[in-house]
Backbone as CSV, one residue per row, in Angstrom:
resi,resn,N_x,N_y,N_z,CA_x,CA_y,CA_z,C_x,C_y,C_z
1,UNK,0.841,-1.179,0.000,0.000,0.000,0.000,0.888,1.245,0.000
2,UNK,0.636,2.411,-0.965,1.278,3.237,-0.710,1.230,4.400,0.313
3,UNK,1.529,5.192,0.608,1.391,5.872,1.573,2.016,7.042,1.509
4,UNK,0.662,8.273,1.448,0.786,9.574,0.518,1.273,10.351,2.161
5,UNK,2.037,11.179,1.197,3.103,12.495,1.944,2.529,13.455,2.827
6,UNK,0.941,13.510,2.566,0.181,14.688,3.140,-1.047,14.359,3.216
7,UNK,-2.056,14.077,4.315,-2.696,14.526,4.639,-3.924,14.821,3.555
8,UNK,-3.502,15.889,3.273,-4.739,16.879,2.380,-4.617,16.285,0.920
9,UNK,-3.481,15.248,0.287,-3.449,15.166,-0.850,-5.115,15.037,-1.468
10,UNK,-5.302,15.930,-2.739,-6.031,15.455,-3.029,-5.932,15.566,-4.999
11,UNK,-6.334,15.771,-6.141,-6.521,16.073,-7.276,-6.223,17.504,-7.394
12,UNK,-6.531,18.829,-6.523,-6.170,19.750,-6.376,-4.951,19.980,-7.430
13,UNK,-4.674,21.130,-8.084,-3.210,21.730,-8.106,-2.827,22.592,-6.704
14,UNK,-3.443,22.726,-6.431,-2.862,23.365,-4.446,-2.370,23.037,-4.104
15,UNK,-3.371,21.589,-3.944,-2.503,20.239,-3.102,-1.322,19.724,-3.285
16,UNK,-1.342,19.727,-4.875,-0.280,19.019,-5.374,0.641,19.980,-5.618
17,UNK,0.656,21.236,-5.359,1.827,22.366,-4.980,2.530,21.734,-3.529
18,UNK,1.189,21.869,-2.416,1.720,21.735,-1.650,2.827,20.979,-0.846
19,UNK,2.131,19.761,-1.667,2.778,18.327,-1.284,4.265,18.094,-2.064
20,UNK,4.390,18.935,-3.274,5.973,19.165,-4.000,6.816,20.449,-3.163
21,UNK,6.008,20.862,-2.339,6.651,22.264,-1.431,7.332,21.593,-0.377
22,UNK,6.443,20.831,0.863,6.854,20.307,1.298,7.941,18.829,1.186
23,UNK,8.180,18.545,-0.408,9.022,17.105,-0.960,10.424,17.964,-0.523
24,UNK,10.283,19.270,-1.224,11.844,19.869,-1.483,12.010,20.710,0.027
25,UNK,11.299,20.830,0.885,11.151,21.592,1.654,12.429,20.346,2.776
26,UNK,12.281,19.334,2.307,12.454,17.936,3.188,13.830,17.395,2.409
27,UNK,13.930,18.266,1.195,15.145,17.654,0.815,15.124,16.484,-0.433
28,UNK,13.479,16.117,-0.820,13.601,14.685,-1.007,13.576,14.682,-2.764
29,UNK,13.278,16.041,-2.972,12.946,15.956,-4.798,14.727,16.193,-5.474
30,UNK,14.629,15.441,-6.012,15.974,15.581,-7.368,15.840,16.759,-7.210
31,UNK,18.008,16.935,-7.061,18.786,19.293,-7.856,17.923,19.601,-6.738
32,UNK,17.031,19.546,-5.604,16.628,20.792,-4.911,17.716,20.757,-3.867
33,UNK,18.328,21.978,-4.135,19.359,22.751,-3.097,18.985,22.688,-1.439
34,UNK,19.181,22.194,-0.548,18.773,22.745,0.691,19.633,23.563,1.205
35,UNK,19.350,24.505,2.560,20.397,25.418,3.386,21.199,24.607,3.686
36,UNK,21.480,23.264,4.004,22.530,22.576,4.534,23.362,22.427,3.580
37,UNK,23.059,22.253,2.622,23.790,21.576,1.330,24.791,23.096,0.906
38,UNK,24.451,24.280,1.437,25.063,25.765,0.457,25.494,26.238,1.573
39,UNK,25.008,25.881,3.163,25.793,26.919,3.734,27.343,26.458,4.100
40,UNK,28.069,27.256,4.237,29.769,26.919,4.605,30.126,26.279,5.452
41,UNK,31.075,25.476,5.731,31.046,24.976,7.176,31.762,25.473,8.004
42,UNK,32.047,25.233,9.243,32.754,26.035,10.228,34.094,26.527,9.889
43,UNK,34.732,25.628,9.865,36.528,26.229,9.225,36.397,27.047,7.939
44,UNK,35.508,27.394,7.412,35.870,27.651,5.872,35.962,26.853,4.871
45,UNK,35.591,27.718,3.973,35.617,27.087,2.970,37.278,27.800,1.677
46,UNK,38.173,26.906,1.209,39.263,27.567,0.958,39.853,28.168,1.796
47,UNK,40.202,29.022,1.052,40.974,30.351,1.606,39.709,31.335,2.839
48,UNK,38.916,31.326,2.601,38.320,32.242,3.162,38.125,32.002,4.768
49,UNK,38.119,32.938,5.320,38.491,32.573,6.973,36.756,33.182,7.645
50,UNK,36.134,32.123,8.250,34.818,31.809,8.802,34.840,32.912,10.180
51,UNK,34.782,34.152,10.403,34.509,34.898,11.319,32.812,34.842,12.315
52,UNK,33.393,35.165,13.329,31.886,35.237,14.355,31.605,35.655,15.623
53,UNK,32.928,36.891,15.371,33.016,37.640,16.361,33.625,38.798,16.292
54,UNK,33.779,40.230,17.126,34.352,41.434,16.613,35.778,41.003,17.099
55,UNK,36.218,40.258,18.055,37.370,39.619,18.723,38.460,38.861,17.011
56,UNK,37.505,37.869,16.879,38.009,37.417,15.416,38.034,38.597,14.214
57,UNK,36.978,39.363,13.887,37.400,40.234,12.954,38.722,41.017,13.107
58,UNK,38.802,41.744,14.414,39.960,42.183,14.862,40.990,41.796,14.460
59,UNK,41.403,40.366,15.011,42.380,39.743,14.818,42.223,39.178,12.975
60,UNK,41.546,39.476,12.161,41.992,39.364,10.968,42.350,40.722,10.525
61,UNK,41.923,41.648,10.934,42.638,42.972,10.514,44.048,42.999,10.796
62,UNK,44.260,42.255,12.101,45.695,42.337,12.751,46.526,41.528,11.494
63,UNK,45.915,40.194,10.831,46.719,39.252,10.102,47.132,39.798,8.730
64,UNK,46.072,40.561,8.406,46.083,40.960,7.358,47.315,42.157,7.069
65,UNK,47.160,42.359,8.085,47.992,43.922,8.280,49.649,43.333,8.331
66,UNK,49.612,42.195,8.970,50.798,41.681,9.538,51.744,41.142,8.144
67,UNK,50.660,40.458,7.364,50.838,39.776,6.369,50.692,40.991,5.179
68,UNK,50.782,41.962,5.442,50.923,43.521,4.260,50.160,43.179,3.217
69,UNK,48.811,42.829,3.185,47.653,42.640,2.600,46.357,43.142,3.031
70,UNK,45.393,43.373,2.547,44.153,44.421,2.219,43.233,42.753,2.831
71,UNK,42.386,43.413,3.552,41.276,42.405,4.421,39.298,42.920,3.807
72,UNK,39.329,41.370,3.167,38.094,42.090,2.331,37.406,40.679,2.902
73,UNK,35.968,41.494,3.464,35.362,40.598,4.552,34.203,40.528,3.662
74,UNK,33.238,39.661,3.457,32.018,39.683,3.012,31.206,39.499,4.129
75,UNK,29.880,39.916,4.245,29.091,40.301,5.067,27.609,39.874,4.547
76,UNK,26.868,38.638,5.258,25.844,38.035,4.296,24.884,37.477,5.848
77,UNK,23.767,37.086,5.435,23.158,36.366,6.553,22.927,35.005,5.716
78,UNK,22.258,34.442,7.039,22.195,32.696,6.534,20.931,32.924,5.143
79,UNK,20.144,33.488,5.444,19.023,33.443,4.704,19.009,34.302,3.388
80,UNK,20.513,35.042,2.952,20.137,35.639,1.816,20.413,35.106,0.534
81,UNK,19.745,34.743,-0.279,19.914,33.888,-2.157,21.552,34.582,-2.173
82,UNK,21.203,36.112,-2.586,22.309,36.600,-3.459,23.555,36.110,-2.648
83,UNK,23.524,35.834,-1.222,24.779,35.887,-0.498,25.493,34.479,-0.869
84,UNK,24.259,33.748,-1.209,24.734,32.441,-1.363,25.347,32.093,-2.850
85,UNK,24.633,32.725,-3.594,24.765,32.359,-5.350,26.367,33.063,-5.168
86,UNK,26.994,34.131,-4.426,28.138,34.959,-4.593,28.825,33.949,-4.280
87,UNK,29.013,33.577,-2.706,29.581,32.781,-2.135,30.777,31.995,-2.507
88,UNK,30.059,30.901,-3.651,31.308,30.027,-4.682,32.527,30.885,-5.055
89,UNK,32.597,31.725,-5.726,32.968,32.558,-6.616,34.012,33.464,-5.564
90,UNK,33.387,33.998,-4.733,33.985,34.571,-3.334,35.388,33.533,-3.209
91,UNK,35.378,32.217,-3.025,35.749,30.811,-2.169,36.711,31.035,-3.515
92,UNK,36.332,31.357,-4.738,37.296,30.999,-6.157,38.083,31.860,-5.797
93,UNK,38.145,33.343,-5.582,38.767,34.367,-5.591,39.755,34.547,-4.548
94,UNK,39.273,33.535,-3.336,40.696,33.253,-2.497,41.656,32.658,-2.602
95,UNK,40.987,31.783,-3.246,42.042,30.377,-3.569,42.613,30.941,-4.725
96,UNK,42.874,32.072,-5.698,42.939,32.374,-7.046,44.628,33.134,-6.063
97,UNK,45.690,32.326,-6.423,46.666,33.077,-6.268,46.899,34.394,-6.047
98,UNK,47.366,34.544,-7.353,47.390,36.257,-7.743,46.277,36.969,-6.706
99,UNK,45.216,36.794,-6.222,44.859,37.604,-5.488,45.114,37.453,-4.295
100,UNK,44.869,35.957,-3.450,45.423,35.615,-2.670,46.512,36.378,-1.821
101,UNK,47.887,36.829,-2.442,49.062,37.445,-2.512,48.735,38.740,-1.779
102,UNK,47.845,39.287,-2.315,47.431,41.005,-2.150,46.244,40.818,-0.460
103,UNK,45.700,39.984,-1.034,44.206,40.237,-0.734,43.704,38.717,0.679
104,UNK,43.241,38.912,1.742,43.089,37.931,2.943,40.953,38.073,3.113
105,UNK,40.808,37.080,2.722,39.434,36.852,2.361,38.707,36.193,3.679
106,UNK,37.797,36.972,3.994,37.149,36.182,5.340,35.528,36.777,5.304
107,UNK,34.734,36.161,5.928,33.339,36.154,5.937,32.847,35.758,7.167
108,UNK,31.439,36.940,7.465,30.772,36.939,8.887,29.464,36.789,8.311
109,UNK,28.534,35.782,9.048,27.372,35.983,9.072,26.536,37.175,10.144
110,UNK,26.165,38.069,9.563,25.567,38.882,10.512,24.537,38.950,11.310
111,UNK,23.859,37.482,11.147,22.806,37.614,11.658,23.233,35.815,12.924
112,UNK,24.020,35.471,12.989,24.800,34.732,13.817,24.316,35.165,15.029
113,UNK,24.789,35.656,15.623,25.032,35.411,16.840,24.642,37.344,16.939
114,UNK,24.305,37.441,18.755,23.858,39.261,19.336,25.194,39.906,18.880
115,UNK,26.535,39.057,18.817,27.499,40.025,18.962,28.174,40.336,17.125
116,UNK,27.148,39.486,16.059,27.706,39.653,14.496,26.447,40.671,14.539
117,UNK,25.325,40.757,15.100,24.146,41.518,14.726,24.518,42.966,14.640
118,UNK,25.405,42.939,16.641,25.651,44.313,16.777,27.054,45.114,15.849
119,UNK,27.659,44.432,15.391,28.336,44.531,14.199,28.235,45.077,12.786
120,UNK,27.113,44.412,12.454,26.367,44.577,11.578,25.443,46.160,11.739
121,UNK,24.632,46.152,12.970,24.516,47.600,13.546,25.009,48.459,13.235
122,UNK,26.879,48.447,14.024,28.178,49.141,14.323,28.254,49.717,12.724
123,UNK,28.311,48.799,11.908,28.768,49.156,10.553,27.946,49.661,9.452
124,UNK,26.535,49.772,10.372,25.754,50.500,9.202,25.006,49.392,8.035
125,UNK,24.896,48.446,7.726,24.869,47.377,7.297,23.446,47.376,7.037
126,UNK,23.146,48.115,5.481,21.590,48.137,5.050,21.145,46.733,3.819
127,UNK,22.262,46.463,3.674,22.222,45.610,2.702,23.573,44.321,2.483
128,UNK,23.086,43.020,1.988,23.823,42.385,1.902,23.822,41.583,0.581
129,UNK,24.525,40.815,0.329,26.024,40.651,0.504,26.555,42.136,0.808
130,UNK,27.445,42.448,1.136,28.313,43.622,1.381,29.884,43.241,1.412
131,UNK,30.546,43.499,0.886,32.396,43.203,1.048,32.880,44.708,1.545
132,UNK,33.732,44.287,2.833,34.357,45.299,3.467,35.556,45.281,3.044
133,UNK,36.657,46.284,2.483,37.557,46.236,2.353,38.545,47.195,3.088
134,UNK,39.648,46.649,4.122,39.460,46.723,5.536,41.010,46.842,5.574
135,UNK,42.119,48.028,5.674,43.368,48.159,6.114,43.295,48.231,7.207
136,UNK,44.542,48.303,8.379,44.832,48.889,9.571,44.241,50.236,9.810
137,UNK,44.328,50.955,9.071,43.688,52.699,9.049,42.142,52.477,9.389
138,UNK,41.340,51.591,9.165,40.402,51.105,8.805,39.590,50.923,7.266
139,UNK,38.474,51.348,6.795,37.548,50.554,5.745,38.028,51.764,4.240
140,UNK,38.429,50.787,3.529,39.166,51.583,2.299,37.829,51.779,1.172
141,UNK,36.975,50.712,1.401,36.118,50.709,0.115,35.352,49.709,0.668
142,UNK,33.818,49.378,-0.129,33.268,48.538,0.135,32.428,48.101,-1.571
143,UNK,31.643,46.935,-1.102,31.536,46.916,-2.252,29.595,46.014,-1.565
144,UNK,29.022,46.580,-2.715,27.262,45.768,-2.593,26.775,45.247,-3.410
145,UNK,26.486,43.768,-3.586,25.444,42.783,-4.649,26.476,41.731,-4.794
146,UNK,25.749,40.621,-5.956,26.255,39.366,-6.107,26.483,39.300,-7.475
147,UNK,27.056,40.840,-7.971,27.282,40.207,-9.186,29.117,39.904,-9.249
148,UNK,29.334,38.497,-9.593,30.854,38.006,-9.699,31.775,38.940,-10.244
149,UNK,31.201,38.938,-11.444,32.488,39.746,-12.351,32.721,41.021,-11.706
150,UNK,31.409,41.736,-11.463,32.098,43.105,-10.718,33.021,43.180,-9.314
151,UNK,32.226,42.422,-8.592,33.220,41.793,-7.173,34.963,41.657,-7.662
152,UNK,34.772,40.742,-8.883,36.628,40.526,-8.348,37.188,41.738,-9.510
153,UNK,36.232,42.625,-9.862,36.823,43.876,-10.334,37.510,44.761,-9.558
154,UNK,36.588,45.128,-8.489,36.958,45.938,-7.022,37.751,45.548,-6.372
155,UNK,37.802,44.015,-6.245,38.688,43.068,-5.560,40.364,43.664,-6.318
156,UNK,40.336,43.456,-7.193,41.323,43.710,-8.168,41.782,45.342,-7.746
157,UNK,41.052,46.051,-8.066,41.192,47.628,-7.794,41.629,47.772,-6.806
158,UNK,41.026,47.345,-5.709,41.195,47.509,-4.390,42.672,47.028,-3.980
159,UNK,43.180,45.976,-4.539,44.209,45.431,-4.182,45.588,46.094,-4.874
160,UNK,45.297,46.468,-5.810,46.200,47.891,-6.077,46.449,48.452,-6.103
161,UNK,45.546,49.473,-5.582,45.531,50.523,-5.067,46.245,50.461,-3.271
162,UNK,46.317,49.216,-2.839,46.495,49.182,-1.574,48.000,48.613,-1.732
163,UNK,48.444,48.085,-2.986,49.976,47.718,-3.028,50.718,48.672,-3.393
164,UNK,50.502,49.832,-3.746,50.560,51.228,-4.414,51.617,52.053,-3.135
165,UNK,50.193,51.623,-1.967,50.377,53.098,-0.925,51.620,52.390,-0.028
């Protein structure tokens, strides 16, 4: 005997929305992406260094600085598409030598924890994705959206302008 997913199934297209809402909602339909499957895991992903605290940001300004490289933080919550579709591409751009060299790649979720929120606060933070680009002096440039190509444009800019000074 088979044994239907829901309750309410019925002939409906509602129903049968519903009951494919809740398939992928569960993980269970073929290609549907879940949050587990896209979000990062604790250490990082690549190059990019997993922040979640103003203690840790700190101390990547300190590394960055130490290591005479430009600290470009991305700034995303768990729940945003664009933060996620960027993300990959972000993870490419660390691991991508040549930038690597210049440039120390790390990422905070802002909506983590009271003390990434108040951060997020601290910094004014109307929109995300957001990339901070972050000397000892403090914030040189920033950058807003998920589009790739422009990201490792700025990325690029940014990093020359900062091997310059």
């Amino acid at each position: 005997m088979m044994m239907r997913p829901h309750s309410l199934l019925s002939s409906s297209k509602t129903n049968q929305r519903l009951v494919r809402h809740h398939a992928r909602a569960r993980g269970r339909s073929g290609g549907v992406i879940t949050r587990a499957s896209v979000d990062p895991q604790p250490g990082g992903d690549g190059a990019v260094i997993q922040l979640g605290s103003p203690e840790e940001y700190n101390d990547a300004v300190s590394k960055a600085s130490t290591e005479n490289k430009i600290l470009c933080v991305m700034i995303s919550t768990k729940t945003c598409g664009p933060c996620k579709f960027v993300y990959p591409k972000f993870v490419d751009f660390a691991d991508d030598g040549a930038l690597n060299e210049r440039v120390l790649f790390a990422k905070i979720y802002g909506d983590a924890s009271t003390e990434t929120r108040g951060l997020m606060k601290e910094w004014g933070v109307k929109a995300v994705p957001l990339f901070r680009f972050v000397d000892d002096s403090g914030v040189v440039d920033t950058y807003t959206g998920s589009n790739a190509d422009g990201l490792k444009k700025k990325i690029g800019e940014v990093a020359s302008e900062f091997a310059k000074a």
